[in-house]
N, C-alpha and C positions, 0 to 999 in steps of 0.2 A: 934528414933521412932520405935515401937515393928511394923515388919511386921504381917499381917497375911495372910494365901493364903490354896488356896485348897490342894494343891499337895508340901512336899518339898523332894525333892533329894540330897542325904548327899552322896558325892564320894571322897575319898581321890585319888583324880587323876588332871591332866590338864585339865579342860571338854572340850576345843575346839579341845584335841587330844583323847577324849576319847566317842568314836561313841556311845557305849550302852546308855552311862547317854544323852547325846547333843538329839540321835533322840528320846528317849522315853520325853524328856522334853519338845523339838517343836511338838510334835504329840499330847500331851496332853495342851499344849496352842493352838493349832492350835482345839480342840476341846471345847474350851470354860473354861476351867478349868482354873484357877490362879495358876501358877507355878512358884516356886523357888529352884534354885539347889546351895549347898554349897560346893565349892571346889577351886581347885587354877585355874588360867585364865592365862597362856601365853601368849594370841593372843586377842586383845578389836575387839569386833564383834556384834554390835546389832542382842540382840536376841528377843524373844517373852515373854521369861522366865525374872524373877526378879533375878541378881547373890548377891549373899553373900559370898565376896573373903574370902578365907583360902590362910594366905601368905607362902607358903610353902620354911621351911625351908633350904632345901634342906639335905645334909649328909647319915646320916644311918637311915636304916627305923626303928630302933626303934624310934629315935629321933620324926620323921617325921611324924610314929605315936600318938604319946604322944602330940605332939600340934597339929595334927589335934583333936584328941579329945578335947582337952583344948577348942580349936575354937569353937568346937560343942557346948562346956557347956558355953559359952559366948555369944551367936549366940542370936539376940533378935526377936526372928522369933516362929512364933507357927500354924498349921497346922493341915489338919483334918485327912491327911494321910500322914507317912514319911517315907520313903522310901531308906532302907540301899543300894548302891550298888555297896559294894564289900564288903569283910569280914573285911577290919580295918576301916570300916564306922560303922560296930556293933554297938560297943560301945557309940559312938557320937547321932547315930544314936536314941537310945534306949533311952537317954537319953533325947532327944527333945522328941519323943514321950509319953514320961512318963509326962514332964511338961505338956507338953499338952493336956495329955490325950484324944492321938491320937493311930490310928490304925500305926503296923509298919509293911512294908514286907520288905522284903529281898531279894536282886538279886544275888541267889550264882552263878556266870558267871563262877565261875572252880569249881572243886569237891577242895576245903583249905584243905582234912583231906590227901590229897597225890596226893601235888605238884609237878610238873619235877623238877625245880629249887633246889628245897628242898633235892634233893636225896644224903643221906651222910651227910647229915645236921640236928641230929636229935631231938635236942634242939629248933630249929626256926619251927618245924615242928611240934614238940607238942605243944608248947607255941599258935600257931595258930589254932590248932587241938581242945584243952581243951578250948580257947577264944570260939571257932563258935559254939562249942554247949551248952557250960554254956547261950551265948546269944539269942542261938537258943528258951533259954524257951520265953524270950519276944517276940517271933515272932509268928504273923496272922497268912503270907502266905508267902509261899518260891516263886521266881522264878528261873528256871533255862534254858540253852542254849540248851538244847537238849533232845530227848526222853528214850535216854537209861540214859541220866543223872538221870531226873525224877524219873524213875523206882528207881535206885537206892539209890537216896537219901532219895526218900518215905521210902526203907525197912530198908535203915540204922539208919536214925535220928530217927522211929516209929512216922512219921507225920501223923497230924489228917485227912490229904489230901493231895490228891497227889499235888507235885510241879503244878506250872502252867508252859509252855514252853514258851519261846520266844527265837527264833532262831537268832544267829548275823545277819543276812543279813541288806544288806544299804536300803536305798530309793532310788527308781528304778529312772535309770539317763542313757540318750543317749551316746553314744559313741562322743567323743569330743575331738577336736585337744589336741595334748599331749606336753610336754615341754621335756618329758624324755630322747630322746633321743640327745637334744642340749644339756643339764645337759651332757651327759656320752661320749659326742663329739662324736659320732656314725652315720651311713649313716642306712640309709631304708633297705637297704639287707643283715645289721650285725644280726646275731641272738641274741633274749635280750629277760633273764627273770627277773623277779622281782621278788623282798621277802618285805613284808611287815610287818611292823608288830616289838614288842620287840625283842633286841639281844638277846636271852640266847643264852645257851649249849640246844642240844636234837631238836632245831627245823628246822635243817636239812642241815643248812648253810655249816658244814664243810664236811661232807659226797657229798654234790652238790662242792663244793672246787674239793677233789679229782677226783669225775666223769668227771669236766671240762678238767683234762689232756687227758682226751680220746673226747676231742670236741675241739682243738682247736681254733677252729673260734666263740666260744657262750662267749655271756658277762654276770655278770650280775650283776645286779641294787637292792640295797640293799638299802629300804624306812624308816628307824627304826631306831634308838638307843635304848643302853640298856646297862645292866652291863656286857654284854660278851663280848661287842664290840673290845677295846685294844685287849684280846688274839685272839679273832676272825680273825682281821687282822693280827696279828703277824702267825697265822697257812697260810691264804691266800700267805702270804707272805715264810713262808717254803715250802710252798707246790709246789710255781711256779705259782699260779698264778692272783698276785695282782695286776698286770697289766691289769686285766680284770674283776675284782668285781669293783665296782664305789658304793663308802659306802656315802650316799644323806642325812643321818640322816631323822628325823622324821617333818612332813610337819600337818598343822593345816588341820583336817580332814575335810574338806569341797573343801578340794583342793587335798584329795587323788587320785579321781576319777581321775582326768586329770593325773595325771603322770601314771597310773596303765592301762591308753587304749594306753601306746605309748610300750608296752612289748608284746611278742609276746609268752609269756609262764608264768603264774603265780606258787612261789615254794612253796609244800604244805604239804613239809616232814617233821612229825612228829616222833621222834623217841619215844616207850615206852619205858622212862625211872619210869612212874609210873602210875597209875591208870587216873590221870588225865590230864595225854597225851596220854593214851590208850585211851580213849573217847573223844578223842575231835574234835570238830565240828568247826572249828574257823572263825575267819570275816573275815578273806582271803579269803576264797575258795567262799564265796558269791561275795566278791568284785570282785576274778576275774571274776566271773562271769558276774557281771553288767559292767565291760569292755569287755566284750566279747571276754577272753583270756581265752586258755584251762587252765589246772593245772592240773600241776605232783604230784600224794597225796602218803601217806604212805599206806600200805593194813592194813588200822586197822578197827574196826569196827563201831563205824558212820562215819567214811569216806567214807566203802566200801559200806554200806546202802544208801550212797548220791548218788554216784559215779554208780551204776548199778540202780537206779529210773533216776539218769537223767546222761548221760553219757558228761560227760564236763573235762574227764581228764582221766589220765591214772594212774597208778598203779604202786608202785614199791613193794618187798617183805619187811618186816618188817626190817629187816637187813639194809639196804642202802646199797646192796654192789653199789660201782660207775659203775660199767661197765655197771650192768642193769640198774642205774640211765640215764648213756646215751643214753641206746639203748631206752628207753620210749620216752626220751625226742627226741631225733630224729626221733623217730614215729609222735610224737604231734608235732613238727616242720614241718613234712611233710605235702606240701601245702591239700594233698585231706583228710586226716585226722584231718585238723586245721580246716576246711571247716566243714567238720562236725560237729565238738564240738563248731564253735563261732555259729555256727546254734541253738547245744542242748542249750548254753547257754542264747538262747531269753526264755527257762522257767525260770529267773528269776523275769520275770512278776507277776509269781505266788507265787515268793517269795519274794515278794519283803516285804521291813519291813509295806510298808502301810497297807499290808492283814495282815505279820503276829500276828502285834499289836493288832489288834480287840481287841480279845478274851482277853487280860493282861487290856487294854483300859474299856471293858463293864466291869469288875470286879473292875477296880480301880473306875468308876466313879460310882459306886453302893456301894461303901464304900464313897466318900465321898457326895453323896446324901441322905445318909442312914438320920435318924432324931437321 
C-alpha cells in the first residue's frame, strides 16, 4: 500500500546512528507533520516517523550505492517535500521527488567536492564531485552545517539563495550517570578522553596516539567505527600505546549521551587534509558540550570562531605536533580550568538543536503548506 506523508527523508545511512537525519525527523513529527525517513535500521526503536528499511548491503560503497538508489526507485512512498541528506541520497532522492512532483532540498553536511577521506584518491572524488552538481540542478534549497560553509557554497555552486544553516548540535539533555568508564575498567581519578565519531585518517586519532607517550597516565575512549579502524589500532599498538585506547565501537545514538558525560576531555582534532576538514564544525564538539566536557580542537577556522564566542576548549596549532597536544590537554585537565569550561559549556542551552531548527522547521513547513 502506497504511503503518503508530508515530509520524506532519504539517507544512505544507519538512521538510529545517524543524529542529523533521526533529530530533524522527531522535531518535525513532533511538530505535527507526517514524516517518513528511508534508510537502513540497525537498532528497532519506536519512533514518531514512518521507516521504509533500505537492507543495506553492506561491502564497497559503490555497491551500496547502487542499491540504495535501486531502493529509492522501488520505495511506494510519495511526499510533498523530500528531502536528500547526504550526497549519495541525490540520486534516490531526486528521483522520488520527480514522481511525486515534490519539492527536493538537500542536506549537504560536508563540502563532497573536497573530502579528507578522499585525499590521493582522485577518481572517487570526481565521480562524487560531477554526481552533486549535475544533481545540484534539481535542487530547491541547500542545507548546510555551518556559516562559513553557507558562504561558500552559495558562491561556488551560483545558488539562487543562500544555503540555509543548521548547525550539528544534539537536543539538549542533563548530565547523566555514565557506563564509560566500567566499559574501559578504569577508576574516577584515571584521566579519560573520548573521540567519537567515524575512524578515518586526519581526524586526530593518531597525532593524540603519539602525545599520549608524554601523558602517561591519560586513557582514551574511542566511540566509533569506521574504515581506519584495523590500521588505526595496528599504529596505537607501534606506538606503545594500545594498552590505553579502549576502541567501544559505535553505540545507537540515543545512547551516545550517557557514555560521552563519563570523559573528562572530548577529542576534536581535525587535521586539514582538505577544504572540508578545514571547515569543519562537527557534532562532537556540540556533544561534548551537552556533556559538559571541555575539548581539545584543531586552530582552524570555524573551530577557532566557536572556540573564542564561547570558550569550552582549548586549541592546538594546525600541525598536531604531540607535545603541544599534551601540554593543552593538561591545561584542560587541570581541575580550575576544567571548572571553567564545564561552566562555558551550560551555553549549549542556546544551542541546542531545539533553537537551532526553527528557522530549517518555518521553511520546511511553508513548503509543505504551500497550495
Amino acid at each position: 500500500m502506497s504511503q503518503h506523508v508530508d515530509v520524506l527523508l532519504v539517507a544512505l545511512a544507519d538512521i538510529t546512528r545517524d543524529a542529523r537525519t533521526v533529530n530533524l525527523a522527531r522535531v518535525l513529527s513532533q511538530r505535527g507533520l507526517t514524516v517518513a525517513v528511508l534508510g537502513a535500521y540497525r537498532d528497532h526503536h519506536d519512533e514518531p516517523f514512518a521507516k521504509i528499511r533500505w537492507s543495506d548491503p553492506g561491502g564497497r560503497a559503490l555497491k551500496r550505492w547502487w542499491s540504495f538508489t535501486r531502493s529509492c526507485s522501488a520505495a511506494d512512498v510519495s511526499a510533498k517535500l523530500v528531502i536528500a541528506m547526504d550526497v549519495f541520497a541525490l540520486a534516490g532522492a531526486s528521483q522520488l521527488a520527480r514522481s511525486a512532483k515534490a519539492k527536493l532540498f538537500y542536506d549537504m553536511r560536508e563540502l563532497n567536492f573536497a573530502l579528507g577521506p578522499l585525499q590521493g584518491k582522485g577518481l572517487k572524488q570526481t565521480i562524487i564531485t560531477r554526481h552533486e552538481e549535475r544533481q545540484l540542478r534539481n535542487v530547491d534549497t541547500v542545507i548546510v552545517s555551518g556559516d562559513l560553509d553557507a558562504a561558500l557554497v552559495h558562491e561556488r555552486f551560483c545558488l539562487a539563495s543562500r544555503p540555509l544553516v543548521l548547525l550539528n548540535t544534539p537536543p539538549y539533555k542533563d548530565v547523566v550517570e555514565s557506563p564509560l568508564r566500567k566499559m574501559c575498567g578504569l577508576d574516577t581519578a584515571t584521566p579519560l578522553v573520548i573521540y567519537q565519531g567515524v575512524v578515518h585518517h586526519g581526524r586526530g586519532l593518531e597525532p593524540f596516539f603519539r602525545a599520549m607517550l608524554h601523558m602517561p597516565d591519560v586513557h582514551l575512549a574511542v566511540m566509533g567505527d569506521g574504515p581506519a579502524m584495523t590500521e588505526l589500532q595496528r599504529r596505537a599498538a607501534q606506538i606503545g600505546v594500545a594498552g590505553r585506547v579502549h576502541w567501544l565501537g559505535s553505540v545507537p545514538y540515543d545512547q551516545l549521551h550517557a557514555y560521552t558525560c563519563g570523559a573528562d576531555l572530548g577529542l576534536c582534532l581535525i587535521e586539514p587534509l582538505s577544504l572540508s576538514y578545514e571547515y569543519a564544525l562537527p557534532n562532537k564538539l556540540f556533544e561534548y558540550m551537552n556533556a559538559r566536557i571541555p575539548s581539545i580542537v584543531s586552530d582552524l577556522p570555524a573551530l577557532r570562531l566557536h572556540i573564542e564566542k564561547y570558550p569550552v576548549g582549548g586549541m592546538v596549532g594546525r600541525t598536531l605536533e604531540p607535545s603541544e597536544i599534551a601540554s593543552v590537554t593538561r591545561r584542560l585537565l587541570s581541575s580550575q580550568t576544567a571548572l571553567a569550561m564545564r561552566e562555558a559549556c551550560e551555553s549549549i542551552h542556546e544551542l541546542s538543536y531545539e533553537r537551532q531548527v526553527i528557522g530549517v522547521c518555518n521553511v520546511i513547513e511553508g513548503v509543505v503548506t504551500s497550495p
